[in-house]
Z-matrix of the N, CA and C atoms (Angstrom, degrees):
N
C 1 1.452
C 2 1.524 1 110.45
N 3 1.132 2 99.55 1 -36.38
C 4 1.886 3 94.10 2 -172.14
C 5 1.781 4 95.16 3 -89.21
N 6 1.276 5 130.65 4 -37.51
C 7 1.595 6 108.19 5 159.31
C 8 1.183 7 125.52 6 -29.54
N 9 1.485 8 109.96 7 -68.88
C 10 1.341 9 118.17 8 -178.86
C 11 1.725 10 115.13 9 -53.04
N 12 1.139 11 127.96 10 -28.09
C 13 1.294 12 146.68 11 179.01
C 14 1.907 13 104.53 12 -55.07
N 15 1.331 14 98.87 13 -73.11
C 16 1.305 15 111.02 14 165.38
C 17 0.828 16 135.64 15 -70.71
N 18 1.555 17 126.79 16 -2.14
C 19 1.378 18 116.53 17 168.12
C 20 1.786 19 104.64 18 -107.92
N 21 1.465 20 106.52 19 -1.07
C 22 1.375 21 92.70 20 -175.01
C 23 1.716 22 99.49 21 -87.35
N 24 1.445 23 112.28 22 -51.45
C 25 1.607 24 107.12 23 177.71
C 26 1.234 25 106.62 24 -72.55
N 27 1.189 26 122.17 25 -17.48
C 28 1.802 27 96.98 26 179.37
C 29 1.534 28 115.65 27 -102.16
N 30 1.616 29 114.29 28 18.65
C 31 1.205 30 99.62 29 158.80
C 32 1.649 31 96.93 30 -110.37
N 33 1.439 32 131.72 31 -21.85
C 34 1.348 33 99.82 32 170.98
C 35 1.681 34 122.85 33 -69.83
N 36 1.140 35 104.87 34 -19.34
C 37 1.936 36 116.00 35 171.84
C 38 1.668 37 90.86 36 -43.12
N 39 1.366 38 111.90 37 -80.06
C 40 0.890 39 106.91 38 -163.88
C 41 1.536 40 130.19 39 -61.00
N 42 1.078 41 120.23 40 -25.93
C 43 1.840 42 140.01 41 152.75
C 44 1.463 43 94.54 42 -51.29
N 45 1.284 44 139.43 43 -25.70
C 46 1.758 45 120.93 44 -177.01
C 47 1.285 46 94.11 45 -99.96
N 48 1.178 47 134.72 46 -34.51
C 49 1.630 48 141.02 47 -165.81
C 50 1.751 49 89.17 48 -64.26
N 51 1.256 50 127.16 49 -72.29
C 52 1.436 51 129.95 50 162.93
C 53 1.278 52 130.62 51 -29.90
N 54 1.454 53 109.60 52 -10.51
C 55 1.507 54 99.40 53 -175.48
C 56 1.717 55 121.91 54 130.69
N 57 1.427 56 103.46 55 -40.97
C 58 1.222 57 125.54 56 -165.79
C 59 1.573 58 116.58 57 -44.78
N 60 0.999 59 134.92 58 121.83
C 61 1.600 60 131.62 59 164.03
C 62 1.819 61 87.84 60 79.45
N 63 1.302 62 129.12 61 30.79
C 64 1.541 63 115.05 62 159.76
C 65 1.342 64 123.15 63 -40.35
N 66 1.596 65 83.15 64 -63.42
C 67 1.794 66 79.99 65 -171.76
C 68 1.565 67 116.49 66 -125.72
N 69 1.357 68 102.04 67 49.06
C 70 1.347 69 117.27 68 -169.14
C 71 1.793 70 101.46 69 -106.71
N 72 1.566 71 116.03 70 116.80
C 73 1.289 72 119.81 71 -165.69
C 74 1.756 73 103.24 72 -55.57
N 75 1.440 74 109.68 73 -58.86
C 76 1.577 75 116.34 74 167.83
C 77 1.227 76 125.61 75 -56.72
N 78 1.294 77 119.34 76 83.37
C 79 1.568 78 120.17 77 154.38
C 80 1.236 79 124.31 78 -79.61
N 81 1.785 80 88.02 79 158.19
C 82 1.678 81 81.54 80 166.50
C 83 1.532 82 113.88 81 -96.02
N 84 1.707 83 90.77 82 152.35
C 85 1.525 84 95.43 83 177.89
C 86 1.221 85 119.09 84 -100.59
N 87 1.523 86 138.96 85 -177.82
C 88 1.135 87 154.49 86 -152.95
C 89 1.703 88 109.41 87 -75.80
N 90 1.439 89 87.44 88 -34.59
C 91 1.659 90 121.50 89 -162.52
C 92 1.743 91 88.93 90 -73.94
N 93 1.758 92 105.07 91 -70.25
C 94 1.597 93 109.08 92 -170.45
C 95 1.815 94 113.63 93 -61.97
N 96 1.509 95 118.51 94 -6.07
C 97 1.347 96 103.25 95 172.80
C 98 1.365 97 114.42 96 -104.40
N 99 1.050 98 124.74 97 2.67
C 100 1.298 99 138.04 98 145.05
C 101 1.507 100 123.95 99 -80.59
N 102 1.115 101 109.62 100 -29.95
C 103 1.815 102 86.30 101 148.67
C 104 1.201 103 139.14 102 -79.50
N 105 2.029 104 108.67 103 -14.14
C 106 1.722 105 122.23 104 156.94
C 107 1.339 106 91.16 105 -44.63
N 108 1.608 107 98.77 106 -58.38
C 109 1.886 108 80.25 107 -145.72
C 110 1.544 109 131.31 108 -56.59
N 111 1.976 110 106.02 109 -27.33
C 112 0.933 111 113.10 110 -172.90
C 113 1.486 112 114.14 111 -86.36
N 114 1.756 113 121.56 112 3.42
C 115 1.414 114 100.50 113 -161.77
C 116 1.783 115 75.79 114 -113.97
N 117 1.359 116 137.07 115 -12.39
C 118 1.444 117 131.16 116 168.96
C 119 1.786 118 105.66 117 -67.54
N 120 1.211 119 120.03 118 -7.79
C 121 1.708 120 95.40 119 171.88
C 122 1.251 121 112.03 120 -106.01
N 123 1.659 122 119.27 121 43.51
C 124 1.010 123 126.51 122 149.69
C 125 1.648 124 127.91 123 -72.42
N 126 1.444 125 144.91 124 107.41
C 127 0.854 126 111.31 125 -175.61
C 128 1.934 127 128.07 126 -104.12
N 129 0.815 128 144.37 127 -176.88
C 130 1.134 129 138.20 128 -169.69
C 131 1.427 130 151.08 129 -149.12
N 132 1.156 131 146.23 130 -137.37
C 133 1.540 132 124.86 131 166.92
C 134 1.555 133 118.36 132 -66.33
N 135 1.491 134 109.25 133 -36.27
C 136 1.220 135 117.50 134 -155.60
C 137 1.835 136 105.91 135 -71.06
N 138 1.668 137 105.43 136 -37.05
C 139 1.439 138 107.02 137 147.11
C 140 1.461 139 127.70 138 -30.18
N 141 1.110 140 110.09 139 -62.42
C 142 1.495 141 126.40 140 -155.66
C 143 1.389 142 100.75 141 -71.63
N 144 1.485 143 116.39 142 -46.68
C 145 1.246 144 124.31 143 179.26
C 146 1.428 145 127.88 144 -71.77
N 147 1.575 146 104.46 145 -17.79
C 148 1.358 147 89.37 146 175.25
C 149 1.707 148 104.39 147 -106.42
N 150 1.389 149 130.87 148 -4.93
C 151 1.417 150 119.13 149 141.98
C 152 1.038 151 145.93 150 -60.78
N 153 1.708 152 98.31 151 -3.19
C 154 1.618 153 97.06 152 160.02
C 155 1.461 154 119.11 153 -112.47
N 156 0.915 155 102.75 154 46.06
C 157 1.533 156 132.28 155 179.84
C 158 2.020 157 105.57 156 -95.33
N 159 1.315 158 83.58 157 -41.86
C 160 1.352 159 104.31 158 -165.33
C 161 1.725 160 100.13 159 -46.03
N 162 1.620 161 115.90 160 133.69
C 163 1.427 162 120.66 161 164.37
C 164 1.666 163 116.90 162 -30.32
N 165 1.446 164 117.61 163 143.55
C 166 1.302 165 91.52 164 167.04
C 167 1.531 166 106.51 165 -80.01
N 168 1.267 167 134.04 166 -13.39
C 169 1.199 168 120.34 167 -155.69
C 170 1.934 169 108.50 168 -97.38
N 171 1.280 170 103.31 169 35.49
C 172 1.628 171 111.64 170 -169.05
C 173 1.656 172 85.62 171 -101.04
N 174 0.660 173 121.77 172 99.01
C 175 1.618 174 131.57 173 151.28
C 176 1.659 175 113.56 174 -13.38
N 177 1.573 176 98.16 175 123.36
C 178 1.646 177 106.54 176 -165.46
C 179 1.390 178 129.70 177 55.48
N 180 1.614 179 114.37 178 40.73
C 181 1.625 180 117.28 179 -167.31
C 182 1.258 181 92.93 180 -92.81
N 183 1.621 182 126.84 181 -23.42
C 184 1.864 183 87.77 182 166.40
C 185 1.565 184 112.29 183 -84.72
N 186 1.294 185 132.49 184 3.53
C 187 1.559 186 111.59 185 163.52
C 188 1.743 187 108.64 186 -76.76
N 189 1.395 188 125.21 187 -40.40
C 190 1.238 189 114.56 188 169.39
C 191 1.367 190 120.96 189 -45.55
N 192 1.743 191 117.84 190 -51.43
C 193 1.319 192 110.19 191 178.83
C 194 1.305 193 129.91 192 -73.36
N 195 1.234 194 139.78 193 2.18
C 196 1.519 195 169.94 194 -15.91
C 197 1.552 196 91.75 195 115.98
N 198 1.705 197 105.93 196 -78.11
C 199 1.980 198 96.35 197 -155.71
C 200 1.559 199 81.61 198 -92.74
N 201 1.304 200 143.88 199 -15.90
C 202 1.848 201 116.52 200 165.50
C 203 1.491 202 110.12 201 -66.92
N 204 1.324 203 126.00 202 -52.40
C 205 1.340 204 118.61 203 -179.01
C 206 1.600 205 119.08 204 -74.35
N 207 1.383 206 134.31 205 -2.97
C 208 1.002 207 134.63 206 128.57
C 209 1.727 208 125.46 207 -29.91
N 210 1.657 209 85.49 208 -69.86
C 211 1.579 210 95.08 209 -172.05
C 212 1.522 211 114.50 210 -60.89
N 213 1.559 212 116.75 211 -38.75
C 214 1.198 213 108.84 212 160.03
C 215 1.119 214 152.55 213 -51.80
N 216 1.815 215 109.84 214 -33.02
C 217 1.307 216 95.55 215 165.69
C 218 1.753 217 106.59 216 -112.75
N 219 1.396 218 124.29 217 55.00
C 220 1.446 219 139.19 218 165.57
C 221 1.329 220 76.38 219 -112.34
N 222 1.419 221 161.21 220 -97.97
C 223 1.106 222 143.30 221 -117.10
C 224 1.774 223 125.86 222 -81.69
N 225 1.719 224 88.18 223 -36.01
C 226 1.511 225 85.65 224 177.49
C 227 1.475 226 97.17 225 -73.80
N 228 1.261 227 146.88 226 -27.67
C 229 1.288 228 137.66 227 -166.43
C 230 1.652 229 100.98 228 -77.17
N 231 1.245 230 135.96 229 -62.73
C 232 1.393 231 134.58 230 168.53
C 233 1.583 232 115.84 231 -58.84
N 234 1.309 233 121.87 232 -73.58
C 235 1.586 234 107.55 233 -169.45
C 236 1.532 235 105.85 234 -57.90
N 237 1.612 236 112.09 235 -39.75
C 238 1.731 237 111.69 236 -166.18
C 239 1.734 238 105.33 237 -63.87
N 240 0.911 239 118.24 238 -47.29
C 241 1.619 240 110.65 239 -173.52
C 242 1.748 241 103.32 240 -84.70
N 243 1.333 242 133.46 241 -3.41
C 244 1.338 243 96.24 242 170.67
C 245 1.773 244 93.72 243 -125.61
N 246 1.672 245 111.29 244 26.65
C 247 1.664 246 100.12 245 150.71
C 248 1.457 247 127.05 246 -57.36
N 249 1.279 248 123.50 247 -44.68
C 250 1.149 249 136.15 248 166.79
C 251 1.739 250 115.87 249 -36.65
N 252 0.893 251 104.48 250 -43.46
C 253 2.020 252 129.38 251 173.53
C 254 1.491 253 107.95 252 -52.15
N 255 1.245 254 94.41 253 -56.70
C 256 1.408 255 114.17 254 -176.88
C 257 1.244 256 110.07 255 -52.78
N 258 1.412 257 102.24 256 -73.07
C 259 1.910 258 104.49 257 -163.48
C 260 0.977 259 111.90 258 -60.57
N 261 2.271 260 128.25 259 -48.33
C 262 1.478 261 109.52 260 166.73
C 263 1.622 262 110.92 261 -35.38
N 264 1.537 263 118.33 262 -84.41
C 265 1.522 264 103.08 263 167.41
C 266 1.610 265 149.35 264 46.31
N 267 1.443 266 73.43 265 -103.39
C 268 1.850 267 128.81 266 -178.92
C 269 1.917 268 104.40 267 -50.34
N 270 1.736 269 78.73 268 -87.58
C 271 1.532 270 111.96 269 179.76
C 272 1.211 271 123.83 270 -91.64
N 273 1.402 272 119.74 271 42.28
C 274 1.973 273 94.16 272 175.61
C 275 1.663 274 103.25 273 -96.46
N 276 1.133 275 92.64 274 -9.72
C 277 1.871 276 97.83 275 -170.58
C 278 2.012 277 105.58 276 -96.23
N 279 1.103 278 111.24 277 -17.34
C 280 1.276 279 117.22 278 168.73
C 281 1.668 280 127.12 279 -44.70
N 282 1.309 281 102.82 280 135.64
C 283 1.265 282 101.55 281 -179.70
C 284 1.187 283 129.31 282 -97.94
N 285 1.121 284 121.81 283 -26.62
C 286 1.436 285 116.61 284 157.36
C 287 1.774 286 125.29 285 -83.18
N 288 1.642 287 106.15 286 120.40
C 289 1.511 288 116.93 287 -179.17
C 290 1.727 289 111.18 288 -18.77
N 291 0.955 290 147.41 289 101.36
C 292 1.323 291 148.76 290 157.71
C 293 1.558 292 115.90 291 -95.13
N 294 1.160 293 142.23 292 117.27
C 295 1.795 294 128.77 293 -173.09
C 296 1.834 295 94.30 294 -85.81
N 297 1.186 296 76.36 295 122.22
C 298 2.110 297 88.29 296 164.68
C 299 1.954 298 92.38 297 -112.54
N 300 1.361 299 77.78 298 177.93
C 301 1.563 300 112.00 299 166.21
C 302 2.151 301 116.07 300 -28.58
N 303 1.245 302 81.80 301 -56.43
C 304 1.377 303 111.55 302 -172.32
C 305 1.381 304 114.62 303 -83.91
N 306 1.014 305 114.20 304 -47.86
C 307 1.931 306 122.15 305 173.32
C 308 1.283 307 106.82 306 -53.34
N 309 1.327 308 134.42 307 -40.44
C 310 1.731 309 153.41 308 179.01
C 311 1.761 310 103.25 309 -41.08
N 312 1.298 311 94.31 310 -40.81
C 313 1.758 312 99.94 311 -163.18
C 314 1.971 313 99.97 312 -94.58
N 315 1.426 314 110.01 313 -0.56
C 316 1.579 315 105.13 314 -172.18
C 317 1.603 316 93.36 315 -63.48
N 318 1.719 317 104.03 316 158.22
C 319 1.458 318 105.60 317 155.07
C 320 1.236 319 129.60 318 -64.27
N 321 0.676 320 130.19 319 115.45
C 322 1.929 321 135.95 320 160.05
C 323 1.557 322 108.96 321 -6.74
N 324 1.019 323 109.63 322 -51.87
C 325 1.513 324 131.01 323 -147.94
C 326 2.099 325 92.74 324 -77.94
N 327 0.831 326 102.85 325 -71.99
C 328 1.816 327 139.54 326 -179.08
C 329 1.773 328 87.18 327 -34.79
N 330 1.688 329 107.15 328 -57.98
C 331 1.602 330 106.01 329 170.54
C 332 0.769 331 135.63 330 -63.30
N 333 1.672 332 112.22 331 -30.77
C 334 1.461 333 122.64 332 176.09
C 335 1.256 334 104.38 333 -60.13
N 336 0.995 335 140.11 334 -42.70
C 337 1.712 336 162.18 335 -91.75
C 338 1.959 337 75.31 336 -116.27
N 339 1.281 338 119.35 337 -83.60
C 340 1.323 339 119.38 338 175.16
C 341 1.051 340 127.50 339 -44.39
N 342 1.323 341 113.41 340 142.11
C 343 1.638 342 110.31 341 -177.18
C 344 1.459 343 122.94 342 -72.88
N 345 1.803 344 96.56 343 -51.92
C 346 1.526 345 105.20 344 172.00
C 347 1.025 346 129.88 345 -56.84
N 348 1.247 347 127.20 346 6.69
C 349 1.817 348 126.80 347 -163.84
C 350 1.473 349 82.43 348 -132.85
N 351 1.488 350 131.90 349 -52.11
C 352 1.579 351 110.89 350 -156.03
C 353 1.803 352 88.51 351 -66.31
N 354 0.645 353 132.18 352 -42.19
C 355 2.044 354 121.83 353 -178.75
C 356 1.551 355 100.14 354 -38.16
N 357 1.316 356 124.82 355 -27.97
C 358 1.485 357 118.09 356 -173.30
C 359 1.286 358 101.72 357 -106.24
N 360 1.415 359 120.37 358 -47.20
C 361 1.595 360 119.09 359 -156.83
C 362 1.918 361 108.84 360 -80.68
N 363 1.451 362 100.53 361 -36.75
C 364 1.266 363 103.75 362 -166.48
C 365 1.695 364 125.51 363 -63.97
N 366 1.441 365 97.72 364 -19.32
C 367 1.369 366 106.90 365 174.54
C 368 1.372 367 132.33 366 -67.12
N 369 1.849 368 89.95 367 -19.31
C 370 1.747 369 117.83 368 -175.76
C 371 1.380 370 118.41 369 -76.79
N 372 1.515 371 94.35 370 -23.02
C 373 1.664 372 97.25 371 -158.88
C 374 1.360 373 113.09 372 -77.94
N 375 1.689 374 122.24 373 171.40
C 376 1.491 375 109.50 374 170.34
C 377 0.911 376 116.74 375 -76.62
N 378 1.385 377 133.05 376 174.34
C 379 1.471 378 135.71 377 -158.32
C 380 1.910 379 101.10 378 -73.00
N 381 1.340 380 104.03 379 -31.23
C 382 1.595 381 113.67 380 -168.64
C 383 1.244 382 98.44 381 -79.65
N 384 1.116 383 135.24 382 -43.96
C 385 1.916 384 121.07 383 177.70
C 386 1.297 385 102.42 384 -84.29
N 387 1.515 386 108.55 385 -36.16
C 388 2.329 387 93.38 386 176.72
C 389 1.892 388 101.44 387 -35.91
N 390 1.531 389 111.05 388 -50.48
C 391 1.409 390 107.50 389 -154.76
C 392 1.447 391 116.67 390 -73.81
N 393 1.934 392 104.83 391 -25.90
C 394 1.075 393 102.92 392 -174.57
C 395 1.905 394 121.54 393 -84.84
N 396 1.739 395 89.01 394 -10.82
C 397 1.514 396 94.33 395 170.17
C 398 1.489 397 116.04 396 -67.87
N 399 1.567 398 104.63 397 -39.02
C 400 1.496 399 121.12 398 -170.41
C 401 1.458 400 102.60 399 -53.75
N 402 1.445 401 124.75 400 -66.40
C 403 1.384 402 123.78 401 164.45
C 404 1.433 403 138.08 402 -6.66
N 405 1.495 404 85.58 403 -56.12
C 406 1.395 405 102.64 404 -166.21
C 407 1.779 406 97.09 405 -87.19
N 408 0.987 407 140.90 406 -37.12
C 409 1.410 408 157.12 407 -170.25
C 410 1.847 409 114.59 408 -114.13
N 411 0.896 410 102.06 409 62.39
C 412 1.774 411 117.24 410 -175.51
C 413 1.868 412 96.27 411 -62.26
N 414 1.199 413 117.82 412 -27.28
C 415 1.343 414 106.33 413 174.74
C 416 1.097 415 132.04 414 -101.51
N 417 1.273 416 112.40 415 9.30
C 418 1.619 417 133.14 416 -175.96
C 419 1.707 418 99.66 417 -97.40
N 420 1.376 419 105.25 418 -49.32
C 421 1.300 420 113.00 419 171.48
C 422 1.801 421 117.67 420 -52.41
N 423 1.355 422 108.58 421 -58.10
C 424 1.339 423 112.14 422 -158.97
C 425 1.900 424 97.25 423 -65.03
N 426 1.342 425 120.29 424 -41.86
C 427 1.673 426 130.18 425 160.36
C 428 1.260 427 111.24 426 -34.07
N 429 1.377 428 118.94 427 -49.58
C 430 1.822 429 119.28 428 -152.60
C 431 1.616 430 85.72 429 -84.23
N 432 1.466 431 111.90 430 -32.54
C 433 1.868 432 105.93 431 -160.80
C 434 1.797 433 96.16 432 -85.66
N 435 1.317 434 131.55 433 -19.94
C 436 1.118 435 129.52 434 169.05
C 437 1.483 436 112.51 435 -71.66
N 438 0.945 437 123.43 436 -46.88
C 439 1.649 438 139.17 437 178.99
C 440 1.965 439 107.27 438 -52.02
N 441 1.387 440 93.21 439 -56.60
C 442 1.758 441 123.76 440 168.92
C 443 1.599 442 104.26 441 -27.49
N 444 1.676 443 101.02 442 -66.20
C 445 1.446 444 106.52 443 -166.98
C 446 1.571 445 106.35 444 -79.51
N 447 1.233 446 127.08 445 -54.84
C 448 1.401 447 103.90 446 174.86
C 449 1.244 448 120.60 447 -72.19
N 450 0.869 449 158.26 448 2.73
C 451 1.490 450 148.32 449 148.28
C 452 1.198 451 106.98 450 -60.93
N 453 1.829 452 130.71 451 161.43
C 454 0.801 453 143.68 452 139.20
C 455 1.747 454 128.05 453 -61.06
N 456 1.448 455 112.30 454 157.49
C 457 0.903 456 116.02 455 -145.71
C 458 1.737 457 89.34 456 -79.16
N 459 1.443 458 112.61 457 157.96
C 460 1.976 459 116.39 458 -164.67
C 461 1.471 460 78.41 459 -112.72
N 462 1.861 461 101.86 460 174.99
C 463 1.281 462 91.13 461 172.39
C 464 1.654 463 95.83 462 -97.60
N 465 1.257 464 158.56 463 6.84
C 466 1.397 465 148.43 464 120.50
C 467 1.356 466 98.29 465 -14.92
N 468 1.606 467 151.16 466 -68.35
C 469 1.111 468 109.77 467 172.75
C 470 1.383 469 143.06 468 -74.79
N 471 1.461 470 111.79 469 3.76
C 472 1.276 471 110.85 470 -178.61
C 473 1.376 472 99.66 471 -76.32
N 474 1.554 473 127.83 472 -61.31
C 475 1.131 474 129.63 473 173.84
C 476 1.106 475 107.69 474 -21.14
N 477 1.698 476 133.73 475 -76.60
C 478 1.231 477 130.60 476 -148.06
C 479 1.188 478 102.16 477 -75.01
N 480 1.545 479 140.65 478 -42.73
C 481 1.488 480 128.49 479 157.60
C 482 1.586 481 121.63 480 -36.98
N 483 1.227 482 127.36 481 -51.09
C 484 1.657 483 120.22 482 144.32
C 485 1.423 484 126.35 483 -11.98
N 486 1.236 485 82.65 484 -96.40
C 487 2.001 486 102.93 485 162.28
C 488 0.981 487 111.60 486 -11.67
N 489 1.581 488 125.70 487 -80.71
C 490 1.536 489 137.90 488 -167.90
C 491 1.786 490 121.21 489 -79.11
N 492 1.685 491 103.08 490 -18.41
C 493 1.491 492 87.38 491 173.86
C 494 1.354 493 105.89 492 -126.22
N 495 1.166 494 114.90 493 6.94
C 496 2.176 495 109.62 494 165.39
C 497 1.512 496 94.12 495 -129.21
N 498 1.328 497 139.64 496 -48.52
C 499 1.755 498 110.23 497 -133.41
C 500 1.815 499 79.82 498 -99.86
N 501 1.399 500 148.28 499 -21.82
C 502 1.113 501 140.76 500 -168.89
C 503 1.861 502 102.57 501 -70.43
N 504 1.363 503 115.92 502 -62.20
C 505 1.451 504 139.91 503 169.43
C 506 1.430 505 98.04 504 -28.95
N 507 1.264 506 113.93 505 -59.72
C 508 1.999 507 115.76 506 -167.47
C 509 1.455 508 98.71 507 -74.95
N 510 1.395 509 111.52 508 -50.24
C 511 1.613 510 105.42 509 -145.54
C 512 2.150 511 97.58 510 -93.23
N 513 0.957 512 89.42 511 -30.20
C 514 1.700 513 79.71 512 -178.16
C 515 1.893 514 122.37 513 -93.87
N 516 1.325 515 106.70 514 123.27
C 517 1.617 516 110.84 515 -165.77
C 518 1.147 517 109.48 516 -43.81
N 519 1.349 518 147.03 517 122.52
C 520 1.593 519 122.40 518 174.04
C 521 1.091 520 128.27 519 78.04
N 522 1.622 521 108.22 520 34.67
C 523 1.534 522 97.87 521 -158.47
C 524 1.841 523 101.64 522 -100.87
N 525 1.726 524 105.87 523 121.65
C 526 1.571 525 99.38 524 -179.03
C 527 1.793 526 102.94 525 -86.90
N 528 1.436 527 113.11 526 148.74
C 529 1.634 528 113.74 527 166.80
C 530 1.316 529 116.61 528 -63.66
N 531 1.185 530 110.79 529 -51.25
C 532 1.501 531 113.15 530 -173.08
C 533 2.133 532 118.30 531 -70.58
N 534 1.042 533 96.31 532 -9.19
C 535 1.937 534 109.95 533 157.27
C 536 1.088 535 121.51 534 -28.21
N 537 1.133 536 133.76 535 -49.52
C 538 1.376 537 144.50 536 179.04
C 539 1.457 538 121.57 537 -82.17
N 540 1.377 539 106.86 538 -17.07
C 541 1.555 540 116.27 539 169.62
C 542 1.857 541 109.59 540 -82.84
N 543 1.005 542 86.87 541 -54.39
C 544 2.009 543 113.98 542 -177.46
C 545 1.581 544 103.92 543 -48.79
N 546 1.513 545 112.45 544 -32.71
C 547 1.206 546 111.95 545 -163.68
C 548 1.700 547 106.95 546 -96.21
């Protein structure tokens, strides 16, 4: 825990000492790297899996596999169920959009509704609630598509240009382009 402690703020210390987040309005705060820290000492399969990697002939490999799969499921059971605790907590007063536990279940619509959040949230959504938020919020829309064009391009849109003109085409049976208009 205190590794993880120090290497999580003291490598962003040092990422701000460098430069990092100069002139970036959203920082992180004190508050949000402490919820890195606490939701990274979760540990997980990838643990588990690579201790059983381990030779059998390494002396005491079932106590190793023993105190990792211990630790694994002591942590997701303690840190994983009261992360959620945390971030309400942590973050409800935060200003920059962060998704907790709880933010997951907001309406679409309610987000759209804000300006400052649909610039973050709206890009996330599926194409079927982007439209149905848009509907409902004609001025949230016409903002996000003004915002859209002067900005440079994020890689959120590169991704979603991906998405929609190679990995949809390969990966979905039948998939027509024009679907999303029709519908």
């Amino acid at each position: 825990m205190i590794g993880r402690f120090f290497a999580t703020f003291g490598l962003i210390g040092l990422l701000k000492m460098c430069g990092y987040e100069r002139n970036d309005p959203k920082r992180l705060t004190c508050k949000e790297l402490l919820f890195i820290w606490y939701a990274g000492l979760i540990r997980g399969a990838i643990a588990f899996g690579l201790v059983l990697r381990v030779d059998a002939d390494v002396p005491n490999r079932s106590v190793i596999v023993t105190t990792c799969l211990s630790l694994v499921v002591f942590t997701t059971i303690v840190f994983g169920s009261s992360v959620g605790l945390l971030s309400t907590c942590l973050l409800k007063d935060s200003k920059s959009p962060v998704l907790t536990v709880h933010q997951e279940a907001v309406d679409e619509r309610s987000v759209a509704a804000d300006t400052s959040k649909s610039q973050v949230y709206l890009p996330l959504l599926h194409y079927n609630e982007r439209e149905e938020s848009n509907s409902d919020s004609h001025q949230a829309s016409s903002s996000h598509k003004e915002s859209k064009r002067k900005k440079k391009l994020r890689c959120a849109d590169y991704l979603m240009r991906l998405d929609r003109m190679i990995l949809r085409p390969i990966l979905i049976h039948k998939y027509e382009k024009d679907k999303e208009a029709r519908a």
